[in-house]
N, CA, C and O atoms as a CHARMM CRD file, in Angstrom:
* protein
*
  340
    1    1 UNK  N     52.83400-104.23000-118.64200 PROA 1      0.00000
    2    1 UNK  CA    54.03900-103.83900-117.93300 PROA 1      0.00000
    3    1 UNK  C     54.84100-102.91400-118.84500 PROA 1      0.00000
    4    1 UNK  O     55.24000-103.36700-119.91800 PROA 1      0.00000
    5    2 UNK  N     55.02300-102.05200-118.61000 PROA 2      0.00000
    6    2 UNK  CA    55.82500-100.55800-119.33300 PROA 2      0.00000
    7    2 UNK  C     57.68000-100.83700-118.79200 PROA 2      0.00000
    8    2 UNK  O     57.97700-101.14200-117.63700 PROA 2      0.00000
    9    3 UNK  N     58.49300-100.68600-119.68400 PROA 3      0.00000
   10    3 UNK  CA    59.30600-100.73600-120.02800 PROA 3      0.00000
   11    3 UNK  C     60.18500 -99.39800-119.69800 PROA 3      0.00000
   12    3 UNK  O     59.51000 -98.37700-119.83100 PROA 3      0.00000
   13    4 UNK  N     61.55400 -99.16700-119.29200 PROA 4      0.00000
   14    4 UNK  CA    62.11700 -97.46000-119.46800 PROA 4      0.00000
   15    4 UNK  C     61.79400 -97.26600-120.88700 PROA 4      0.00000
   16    4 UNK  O     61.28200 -96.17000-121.11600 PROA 4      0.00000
   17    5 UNK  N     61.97000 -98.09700-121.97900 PROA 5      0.00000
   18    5 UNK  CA    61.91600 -97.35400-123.34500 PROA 5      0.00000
   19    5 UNK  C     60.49100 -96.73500-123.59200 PROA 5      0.00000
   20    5 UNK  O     60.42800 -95.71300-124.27500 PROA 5      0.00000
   21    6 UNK  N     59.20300 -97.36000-123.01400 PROA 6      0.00000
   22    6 UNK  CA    58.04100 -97.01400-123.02300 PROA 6      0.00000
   23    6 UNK  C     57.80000 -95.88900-123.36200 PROA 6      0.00000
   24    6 UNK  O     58.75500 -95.22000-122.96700 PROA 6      0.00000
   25    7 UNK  N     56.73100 -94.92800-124.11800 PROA 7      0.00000
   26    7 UNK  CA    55.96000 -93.81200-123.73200 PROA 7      0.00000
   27    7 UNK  C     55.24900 -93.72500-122.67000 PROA 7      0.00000
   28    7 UNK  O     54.90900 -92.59800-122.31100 PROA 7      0.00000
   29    8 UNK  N     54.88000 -94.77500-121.97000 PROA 8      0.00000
   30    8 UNK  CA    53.77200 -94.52800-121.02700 PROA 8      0.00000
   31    8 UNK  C     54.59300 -94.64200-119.78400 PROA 8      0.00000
   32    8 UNK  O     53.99800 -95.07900-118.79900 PROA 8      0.00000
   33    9 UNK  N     55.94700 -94.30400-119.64400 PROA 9      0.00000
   34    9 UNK  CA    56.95700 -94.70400-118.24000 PROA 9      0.00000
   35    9 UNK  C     57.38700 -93.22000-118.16400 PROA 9      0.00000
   36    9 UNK  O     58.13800 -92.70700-118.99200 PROA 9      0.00000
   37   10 UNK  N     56.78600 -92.49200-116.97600 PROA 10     0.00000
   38   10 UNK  CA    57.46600 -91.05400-116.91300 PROA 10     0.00000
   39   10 UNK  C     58.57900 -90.73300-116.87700 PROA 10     0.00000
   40   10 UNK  O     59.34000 -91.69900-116.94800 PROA 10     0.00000
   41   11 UNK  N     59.03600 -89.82400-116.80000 PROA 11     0.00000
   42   11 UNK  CA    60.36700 -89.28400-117.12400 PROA 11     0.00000
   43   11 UNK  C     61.38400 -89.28100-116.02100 PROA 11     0.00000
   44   11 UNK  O     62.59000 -89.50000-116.14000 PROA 11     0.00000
   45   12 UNK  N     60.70400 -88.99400-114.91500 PROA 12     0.00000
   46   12 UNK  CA    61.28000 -89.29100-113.39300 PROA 12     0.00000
   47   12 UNK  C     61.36900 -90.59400-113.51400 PROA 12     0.00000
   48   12 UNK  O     62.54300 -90.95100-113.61800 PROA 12     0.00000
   49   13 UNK  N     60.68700 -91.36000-113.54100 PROA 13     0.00000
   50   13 UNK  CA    60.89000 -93.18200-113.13300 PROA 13     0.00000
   51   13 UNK  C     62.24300 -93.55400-114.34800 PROA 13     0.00000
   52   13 UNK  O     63.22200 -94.25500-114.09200 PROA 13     0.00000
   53   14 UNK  N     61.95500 -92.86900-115.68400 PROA 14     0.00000
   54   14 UNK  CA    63.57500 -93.03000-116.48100 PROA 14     0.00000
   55   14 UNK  C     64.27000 -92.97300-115.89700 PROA 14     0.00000
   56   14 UNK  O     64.91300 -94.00300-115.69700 PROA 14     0.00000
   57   15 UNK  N     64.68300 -91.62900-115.13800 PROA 15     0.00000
   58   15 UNK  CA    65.83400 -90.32700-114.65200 PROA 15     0.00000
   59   15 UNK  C     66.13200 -91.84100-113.52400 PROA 15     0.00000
   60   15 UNK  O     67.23100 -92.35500-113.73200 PROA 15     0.00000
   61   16 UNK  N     65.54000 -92.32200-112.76100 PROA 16     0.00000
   62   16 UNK  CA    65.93600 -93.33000-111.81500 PROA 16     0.00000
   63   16 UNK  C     66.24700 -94.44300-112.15600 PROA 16     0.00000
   64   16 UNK  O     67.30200 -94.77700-111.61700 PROA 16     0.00000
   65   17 UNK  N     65.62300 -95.57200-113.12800 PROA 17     0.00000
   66   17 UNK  CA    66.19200 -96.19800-113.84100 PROA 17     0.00000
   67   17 UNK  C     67.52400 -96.06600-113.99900 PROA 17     0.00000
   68   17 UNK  O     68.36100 -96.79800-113.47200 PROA 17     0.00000
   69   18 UNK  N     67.79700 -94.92800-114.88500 PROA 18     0.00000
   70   18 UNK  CA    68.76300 -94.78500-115.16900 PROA 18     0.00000
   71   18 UNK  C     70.18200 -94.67600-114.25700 PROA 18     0.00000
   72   18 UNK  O     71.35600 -94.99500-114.44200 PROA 18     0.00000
   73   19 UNK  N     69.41200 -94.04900-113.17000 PROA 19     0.00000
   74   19 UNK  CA    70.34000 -93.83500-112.30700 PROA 19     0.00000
   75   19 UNK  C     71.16500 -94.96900-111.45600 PROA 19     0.00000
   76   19 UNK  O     72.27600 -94.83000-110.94400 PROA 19     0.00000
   77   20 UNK  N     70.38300 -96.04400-111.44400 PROA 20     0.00000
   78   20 UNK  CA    70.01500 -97.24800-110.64600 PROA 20     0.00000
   79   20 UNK  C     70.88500 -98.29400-111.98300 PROA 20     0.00000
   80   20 UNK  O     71.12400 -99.46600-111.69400 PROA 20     0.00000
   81   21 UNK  N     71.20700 -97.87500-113.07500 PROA 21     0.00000
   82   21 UNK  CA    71.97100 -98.41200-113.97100 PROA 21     0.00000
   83   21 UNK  C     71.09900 -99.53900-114.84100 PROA 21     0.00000
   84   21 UNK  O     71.59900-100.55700-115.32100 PROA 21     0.00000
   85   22 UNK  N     69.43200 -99.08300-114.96800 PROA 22     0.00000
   86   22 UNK  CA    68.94000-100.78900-114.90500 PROA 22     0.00000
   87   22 UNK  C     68.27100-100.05700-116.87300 PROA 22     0.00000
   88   22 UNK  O     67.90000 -98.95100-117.26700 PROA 22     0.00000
   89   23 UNK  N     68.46200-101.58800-117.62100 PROA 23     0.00000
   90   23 UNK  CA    67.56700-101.37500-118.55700 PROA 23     0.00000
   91   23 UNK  C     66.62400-101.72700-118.79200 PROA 23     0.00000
   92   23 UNK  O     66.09000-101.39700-119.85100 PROA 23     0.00000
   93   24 UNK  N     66.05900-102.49400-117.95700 PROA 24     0.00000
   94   24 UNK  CA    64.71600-103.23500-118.03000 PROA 24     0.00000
   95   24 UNK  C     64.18200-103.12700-116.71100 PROA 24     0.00000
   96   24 UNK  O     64.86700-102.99500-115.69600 PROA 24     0.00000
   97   25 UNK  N     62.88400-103.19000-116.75900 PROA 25     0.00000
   98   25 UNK  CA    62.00100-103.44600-115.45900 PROA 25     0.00000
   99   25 UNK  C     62.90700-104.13500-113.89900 PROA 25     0.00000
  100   25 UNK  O     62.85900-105.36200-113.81100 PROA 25     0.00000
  101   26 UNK  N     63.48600-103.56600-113.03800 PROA 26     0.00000
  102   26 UNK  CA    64.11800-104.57700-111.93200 PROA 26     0.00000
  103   26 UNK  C     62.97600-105.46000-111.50700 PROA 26     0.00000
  104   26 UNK  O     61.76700-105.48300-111.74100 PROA 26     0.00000
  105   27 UNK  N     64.18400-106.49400-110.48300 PROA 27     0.00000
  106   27 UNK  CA    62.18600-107.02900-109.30300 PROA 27     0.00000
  107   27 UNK  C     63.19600-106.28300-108.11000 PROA 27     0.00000
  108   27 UNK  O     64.37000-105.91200-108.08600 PROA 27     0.00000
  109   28 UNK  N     62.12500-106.28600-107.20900 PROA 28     0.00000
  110   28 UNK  CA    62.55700-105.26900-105.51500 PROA 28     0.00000
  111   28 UNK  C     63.97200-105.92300-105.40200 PROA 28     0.00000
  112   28 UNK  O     64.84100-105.06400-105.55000 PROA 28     0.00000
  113   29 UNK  N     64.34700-106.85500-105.24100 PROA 29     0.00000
  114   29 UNK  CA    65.72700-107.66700-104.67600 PROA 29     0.00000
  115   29 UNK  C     66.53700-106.82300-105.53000 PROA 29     0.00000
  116   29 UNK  O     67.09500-106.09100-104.71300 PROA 29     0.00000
  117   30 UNK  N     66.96700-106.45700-106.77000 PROA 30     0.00000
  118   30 UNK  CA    67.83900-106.60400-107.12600 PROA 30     0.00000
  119   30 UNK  C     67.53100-104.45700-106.98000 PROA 30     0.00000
  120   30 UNK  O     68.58200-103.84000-106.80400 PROA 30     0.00000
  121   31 UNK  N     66.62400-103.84700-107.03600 PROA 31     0.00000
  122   31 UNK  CA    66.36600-102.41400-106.73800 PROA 31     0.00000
  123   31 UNK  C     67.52500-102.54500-105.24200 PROA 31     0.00000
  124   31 UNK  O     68.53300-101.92000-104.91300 PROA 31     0.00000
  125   32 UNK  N     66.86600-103.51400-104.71900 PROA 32     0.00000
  126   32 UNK  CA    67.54900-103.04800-102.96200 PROA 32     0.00000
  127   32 UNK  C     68.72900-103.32300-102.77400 PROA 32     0.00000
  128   32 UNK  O     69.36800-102.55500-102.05400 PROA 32     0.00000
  129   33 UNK  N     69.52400-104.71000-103.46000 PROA 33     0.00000
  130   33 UNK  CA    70.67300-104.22300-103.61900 PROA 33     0.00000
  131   33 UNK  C     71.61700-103.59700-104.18600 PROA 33     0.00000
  132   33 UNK  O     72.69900-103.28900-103.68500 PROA 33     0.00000
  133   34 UNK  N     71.02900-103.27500-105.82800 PROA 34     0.00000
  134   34 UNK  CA    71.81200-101.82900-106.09900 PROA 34     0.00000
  135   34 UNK  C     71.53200-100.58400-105.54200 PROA 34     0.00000
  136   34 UNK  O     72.12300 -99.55600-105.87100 PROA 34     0.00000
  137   35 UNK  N     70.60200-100.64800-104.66600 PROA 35     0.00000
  138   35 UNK  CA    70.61800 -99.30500-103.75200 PROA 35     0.00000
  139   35 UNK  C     71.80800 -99.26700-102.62300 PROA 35     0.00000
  140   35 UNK  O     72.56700 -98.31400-102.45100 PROA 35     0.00000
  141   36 UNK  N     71.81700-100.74500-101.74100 PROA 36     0.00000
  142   36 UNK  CA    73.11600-101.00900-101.13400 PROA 36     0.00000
  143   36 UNK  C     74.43300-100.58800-101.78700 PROA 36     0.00000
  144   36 UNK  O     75.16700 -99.93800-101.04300 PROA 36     0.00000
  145   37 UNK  N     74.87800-100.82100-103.00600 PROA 37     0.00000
  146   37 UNK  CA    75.99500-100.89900-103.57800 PROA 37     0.00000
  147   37 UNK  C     76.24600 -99.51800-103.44200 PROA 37     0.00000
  148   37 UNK  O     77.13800 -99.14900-102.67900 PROA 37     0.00000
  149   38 UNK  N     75.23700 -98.29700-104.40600 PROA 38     0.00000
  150   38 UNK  CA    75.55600 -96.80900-104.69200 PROA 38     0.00000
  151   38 UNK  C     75.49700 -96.32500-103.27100 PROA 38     0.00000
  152   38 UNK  O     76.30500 -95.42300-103.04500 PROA 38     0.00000
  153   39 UNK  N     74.68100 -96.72400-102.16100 PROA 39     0.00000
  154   39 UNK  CA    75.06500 -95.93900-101.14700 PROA 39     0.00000
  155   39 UNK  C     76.36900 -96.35900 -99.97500 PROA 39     0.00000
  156   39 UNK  O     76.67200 -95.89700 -98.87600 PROA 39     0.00000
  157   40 UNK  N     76.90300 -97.40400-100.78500 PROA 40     0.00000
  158   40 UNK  CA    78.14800 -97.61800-100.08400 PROA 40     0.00000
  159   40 UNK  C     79.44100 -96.40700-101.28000 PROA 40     0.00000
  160   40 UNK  O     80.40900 -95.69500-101.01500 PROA 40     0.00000
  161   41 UNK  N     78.82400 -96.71000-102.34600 PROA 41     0.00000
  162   41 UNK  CA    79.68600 -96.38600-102.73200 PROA 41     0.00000
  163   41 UNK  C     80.24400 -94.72900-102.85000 PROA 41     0.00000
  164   41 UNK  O     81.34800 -94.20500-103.00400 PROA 41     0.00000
  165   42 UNK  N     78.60600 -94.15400-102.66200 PROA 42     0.00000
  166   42 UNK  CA    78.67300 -92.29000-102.33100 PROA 42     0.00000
  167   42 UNK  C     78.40000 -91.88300-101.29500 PROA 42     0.00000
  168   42 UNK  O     78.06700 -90.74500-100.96300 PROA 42     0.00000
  169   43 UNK  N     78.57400 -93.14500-100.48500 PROA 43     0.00000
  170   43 UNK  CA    78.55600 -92.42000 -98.71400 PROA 43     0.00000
  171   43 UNK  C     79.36300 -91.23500 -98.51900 PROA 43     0.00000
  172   43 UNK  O     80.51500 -91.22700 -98.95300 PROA 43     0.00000
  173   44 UNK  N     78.94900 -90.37100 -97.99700 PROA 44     0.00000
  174   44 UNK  CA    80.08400 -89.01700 -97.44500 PROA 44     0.00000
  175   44 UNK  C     80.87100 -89.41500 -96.96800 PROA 44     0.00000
  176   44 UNK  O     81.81800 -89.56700 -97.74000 PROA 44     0.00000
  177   45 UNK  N     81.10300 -89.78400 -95.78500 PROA 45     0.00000
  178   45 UNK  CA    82.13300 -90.15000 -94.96200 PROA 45     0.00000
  179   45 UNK  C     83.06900 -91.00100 -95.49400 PROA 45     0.00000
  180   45 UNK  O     84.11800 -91.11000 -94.86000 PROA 45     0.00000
  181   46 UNK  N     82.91500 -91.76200 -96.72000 PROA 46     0.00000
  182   46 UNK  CA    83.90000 -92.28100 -97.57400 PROA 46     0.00000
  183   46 UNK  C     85.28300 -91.61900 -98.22000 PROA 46     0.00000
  184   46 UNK  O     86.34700 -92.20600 -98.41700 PROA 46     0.00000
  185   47 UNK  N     84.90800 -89.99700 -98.53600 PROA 47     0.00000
  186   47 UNK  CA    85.50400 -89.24700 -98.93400 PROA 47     0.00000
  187   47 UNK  C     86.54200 -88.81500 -97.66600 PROA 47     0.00000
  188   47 UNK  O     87.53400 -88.18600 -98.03500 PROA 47     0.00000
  189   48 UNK  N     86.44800 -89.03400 -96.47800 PROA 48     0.00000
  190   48 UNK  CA    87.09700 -87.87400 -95.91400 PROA 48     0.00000
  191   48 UNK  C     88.48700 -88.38700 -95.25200 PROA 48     0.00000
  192   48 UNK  O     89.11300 -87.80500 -94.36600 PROA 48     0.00000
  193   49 UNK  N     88.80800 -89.54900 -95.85300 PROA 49     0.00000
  194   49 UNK  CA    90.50500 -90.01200 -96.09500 PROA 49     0.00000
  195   49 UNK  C     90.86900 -89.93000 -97.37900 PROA 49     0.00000
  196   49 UNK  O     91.89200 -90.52000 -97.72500 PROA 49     0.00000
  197   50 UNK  N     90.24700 -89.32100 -98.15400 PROA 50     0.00000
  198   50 UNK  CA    90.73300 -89.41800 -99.70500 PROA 50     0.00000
  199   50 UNK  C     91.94400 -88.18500-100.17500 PROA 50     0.00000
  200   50 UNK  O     92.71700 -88.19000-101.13300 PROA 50     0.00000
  201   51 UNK  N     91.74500 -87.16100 -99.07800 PROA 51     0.00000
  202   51 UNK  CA    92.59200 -85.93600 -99.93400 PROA 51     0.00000
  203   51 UNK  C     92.97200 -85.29800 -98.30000 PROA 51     0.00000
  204   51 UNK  O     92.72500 -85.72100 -97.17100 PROA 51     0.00000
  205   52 UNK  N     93.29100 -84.75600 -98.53300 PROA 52     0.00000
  206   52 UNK  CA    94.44200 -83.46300 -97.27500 PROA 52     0.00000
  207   52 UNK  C     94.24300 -82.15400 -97.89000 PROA 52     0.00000
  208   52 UNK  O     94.65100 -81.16900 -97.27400 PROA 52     0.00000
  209   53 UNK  N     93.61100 -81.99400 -99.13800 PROA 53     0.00000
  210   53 UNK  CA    93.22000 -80.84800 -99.72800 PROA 53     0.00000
  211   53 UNK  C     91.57800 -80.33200 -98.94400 PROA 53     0.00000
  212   53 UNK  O     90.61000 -80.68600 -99.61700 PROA 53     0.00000
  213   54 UNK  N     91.29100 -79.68300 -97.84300 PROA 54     0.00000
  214   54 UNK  CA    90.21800 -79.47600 -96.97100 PROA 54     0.00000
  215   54 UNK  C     88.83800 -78.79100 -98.34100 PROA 54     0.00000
  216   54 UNK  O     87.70600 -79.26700 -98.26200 PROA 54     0.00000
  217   55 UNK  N     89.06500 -77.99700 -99.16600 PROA 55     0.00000
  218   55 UNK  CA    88.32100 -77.81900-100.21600 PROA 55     0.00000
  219   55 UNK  C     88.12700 -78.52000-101.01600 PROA 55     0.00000
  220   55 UNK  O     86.99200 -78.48600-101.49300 PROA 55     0.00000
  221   56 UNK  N     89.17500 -79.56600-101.60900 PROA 56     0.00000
  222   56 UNK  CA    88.72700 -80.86100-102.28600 PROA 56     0.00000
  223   56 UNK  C     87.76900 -81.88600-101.91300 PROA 56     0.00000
  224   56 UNK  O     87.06900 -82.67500-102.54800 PROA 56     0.00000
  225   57 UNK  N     87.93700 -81.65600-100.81200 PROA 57     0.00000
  226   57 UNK  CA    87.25100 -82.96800 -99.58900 PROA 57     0.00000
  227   57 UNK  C     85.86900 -82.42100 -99.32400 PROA 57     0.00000
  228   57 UNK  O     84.95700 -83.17000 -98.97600 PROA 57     0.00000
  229   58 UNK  N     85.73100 -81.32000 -99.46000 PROA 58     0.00000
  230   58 UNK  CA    84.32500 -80.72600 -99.26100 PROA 58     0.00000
  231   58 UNK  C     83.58900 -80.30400-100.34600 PROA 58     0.00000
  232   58 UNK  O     82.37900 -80.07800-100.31600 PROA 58     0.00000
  233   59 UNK  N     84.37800 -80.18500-101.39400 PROA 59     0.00000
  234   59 UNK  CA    83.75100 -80.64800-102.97300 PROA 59     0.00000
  235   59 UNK  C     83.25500 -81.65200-103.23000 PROA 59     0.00000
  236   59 UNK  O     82.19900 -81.71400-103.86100 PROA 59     0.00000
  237   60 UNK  N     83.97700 -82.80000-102.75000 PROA 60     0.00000
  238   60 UNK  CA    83.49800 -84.14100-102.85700 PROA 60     0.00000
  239   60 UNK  C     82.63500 -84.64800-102.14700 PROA 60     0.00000
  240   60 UNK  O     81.71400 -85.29200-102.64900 PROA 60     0.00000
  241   61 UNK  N     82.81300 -84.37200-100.20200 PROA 61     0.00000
  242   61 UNK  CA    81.50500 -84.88800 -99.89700 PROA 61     0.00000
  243   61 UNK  C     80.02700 -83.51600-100.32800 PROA 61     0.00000
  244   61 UNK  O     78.83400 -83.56900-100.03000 PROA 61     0.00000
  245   62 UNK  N     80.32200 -83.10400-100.62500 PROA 62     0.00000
  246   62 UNK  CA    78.96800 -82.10900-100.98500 PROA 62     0.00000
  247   62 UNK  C     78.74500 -82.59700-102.33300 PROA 62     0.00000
  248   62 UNK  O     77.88400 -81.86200-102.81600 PROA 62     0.00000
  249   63 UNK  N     79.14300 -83.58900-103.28600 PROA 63     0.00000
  250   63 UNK  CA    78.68600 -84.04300-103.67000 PROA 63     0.00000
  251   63 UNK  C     77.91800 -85.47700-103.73500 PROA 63     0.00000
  252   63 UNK  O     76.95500 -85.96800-104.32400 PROA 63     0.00000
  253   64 UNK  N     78.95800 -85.88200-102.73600 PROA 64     0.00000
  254   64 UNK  CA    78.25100 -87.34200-102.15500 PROA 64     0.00000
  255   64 UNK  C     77.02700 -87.01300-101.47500 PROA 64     0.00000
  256   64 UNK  O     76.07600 -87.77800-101.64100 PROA 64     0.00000
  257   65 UNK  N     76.88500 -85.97500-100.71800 PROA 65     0.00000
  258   65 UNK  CA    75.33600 -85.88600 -99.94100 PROA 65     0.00000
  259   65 UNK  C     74.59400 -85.88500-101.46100 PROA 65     0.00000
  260   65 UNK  O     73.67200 -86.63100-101.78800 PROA 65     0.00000
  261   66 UNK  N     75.15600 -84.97900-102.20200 PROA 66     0.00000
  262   66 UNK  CA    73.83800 -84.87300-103.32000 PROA 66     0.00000
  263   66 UNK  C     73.13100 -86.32300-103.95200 PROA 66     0.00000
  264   66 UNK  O     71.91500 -86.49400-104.03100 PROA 66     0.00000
  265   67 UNK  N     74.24300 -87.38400-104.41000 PROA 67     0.00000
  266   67 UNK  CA    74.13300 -88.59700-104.77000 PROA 67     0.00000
  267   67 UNK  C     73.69100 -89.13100-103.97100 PROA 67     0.00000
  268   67 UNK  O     72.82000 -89.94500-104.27700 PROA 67     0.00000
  269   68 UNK  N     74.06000 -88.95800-102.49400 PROA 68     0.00000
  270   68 UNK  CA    73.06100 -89.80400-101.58900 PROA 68     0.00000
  271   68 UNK  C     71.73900 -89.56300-101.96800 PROA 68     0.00000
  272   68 UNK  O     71.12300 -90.45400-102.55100 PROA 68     0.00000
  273   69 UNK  N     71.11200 -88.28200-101.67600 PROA 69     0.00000
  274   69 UNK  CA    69.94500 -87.98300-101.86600 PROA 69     0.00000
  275   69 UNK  C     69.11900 -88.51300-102.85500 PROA 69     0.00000
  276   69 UNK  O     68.09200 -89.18800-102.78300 PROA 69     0.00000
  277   70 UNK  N     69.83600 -88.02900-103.89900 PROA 70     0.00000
  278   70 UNK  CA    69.39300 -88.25100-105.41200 PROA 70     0.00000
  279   70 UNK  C     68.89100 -90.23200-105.30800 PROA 70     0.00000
  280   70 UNK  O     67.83900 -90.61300-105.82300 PROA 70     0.00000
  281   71 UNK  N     69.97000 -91.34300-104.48700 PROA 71     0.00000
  282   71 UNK  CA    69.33000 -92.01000-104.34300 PROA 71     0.00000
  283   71 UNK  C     68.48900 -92.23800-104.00500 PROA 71     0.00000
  284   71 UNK  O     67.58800 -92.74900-104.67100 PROA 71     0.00000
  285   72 UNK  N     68.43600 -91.93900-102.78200 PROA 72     0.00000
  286   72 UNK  CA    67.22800 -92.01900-101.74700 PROA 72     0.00000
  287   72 UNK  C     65.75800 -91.76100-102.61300 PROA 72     0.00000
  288   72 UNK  O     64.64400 -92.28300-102.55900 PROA 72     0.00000
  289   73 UNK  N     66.30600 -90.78800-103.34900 PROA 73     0.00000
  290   73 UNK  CA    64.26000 -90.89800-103.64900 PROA 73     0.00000
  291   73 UNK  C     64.40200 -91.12200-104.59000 PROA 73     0.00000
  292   73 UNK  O     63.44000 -90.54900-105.10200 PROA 73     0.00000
  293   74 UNK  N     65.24600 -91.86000-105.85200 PROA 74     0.00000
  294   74 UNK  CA    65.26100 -92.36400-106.88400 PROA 74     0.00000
  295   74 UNK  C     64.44000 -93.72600-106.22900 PROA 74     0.00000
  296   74 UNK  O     63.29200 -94.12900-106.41900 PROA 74     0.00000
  297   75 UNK  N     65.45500 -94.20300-105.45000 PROA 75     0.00000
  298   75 UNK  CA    64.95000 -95.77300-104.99800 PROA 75     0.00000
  299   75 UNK  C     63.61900 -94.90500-104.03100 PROA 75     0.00000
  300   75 UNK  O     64.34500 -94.48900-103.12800 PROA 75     0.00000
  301   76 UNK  N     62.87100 -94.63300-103.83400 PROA 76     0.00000
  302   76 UNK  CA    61.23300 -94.49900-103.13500 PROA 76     0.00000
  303   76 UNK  C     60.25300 -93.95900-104.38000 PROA 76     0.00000
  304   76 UNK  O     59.05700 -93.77200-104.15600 PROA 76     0.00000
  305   77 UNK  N     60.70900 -93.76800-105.43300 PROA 77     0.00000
  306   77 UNK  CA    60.12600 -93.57000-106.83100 PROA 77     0.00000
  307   77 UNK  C     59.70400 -94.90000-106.95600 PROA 77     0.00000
  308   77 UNK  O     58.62200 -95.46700-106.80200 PROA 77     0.00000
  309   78 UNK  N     61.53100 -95.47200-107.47300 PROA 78     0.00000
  310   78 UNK  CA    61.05200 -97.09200-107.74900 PROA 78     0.00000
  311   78 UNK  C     60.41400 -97.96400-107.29700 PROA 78     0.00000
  312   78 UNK  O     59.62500 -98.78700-107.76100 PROA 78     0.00000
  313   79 UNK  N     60.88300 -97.69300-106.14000 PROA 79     0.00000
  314   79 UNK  CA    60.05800 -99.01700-105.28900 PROA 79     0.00000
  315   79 UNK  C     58.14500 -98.61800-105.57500 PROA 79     0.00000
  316   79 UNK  O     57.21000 -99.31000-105.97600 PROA 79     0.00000
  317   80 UNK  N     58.21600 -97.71200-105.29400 PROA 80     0.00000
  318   80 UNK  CA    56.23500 -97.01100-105.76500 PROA 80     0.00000
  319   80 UNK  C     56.26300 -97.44500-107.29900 PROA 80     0.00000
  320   80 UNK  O     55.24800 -98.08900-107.56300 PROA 80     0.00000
  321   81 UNK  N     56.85800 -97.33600-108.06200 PROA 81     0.00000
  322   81 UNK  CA    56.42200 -97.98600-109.14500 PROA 81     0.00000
  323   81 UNK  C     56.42400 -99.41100-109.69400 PROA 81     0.00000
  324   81 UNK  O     55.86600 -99.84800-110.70000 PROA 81     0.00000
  325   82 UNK  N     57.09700 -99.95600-108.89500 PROA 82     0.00000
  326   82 UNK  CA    56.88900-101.43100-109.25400 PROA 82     0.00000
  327   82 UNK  C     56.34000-101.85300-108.10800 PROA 82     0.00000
  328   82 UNK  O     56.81600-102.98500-108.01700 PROA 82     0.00000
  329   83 UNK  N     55.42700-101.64200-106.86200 PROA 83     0.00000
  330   83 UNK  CA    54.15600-102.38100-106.55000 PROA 83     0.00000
  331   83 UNK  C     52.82700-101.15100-107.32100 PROA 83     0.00000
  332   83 UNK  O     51.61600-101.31100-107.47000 PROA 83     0.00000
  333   84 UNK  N     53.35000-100.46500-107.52200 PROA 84     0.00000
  334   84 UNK  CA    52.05300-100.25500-108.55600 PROA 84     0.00000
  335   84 UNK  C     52.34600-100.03200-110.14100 PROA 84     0.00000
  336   84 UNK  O     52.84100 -99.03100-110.65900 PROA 84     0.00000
  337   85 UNK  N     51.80300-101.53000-110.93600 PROA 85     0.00000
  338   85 UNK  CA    52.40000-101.30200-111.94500 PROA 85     0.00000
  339   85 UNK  C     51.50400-100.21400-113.08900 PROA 85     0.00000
  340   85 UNK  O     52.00900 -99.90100-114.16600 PROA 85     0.00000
């Protein structure tokens, strides 16, 4: 079982790790609910009571889509790497 600190753990599966906040190997339960948490927490539509500034607000959710994303296939990385170890 390979480790993030590993040599033999690619660099993408780090980059997600990391992203996912984890330092050690997750199991699926705890992948799926910190996937719950970050996509509550960079949902777009979260942003759009935050400011009255119409360019601020579209700075921000254009960055929340990005973080969404960036989850999304962080967590379909992970999940592929821990049923195949």
């Amino acid at each position: 079982m390979s480790t993030p600190e590993s040599p033999q753990t690619e660099p993408a599966v780090r980059q997600a790790l990391d992203l996912f906040g984890f330092a050690a190997r997750p199991t699926r339960a705890q992948l799926d609910e910190t996937r719950r948490t970050l996509l509550a927490t960079w949902h777009p539509a979260r942003y759009a009571n935050l400011t009255n500034n119409p360019k601020k607000y579209m700075q921000m959710y254009k960055q929340a889509e990005t973080m969404t994303k960036q989850i999304n296939e962080a967590y379909q990385l992970l999940a592929k790497w821990l049923t195949n170890p």
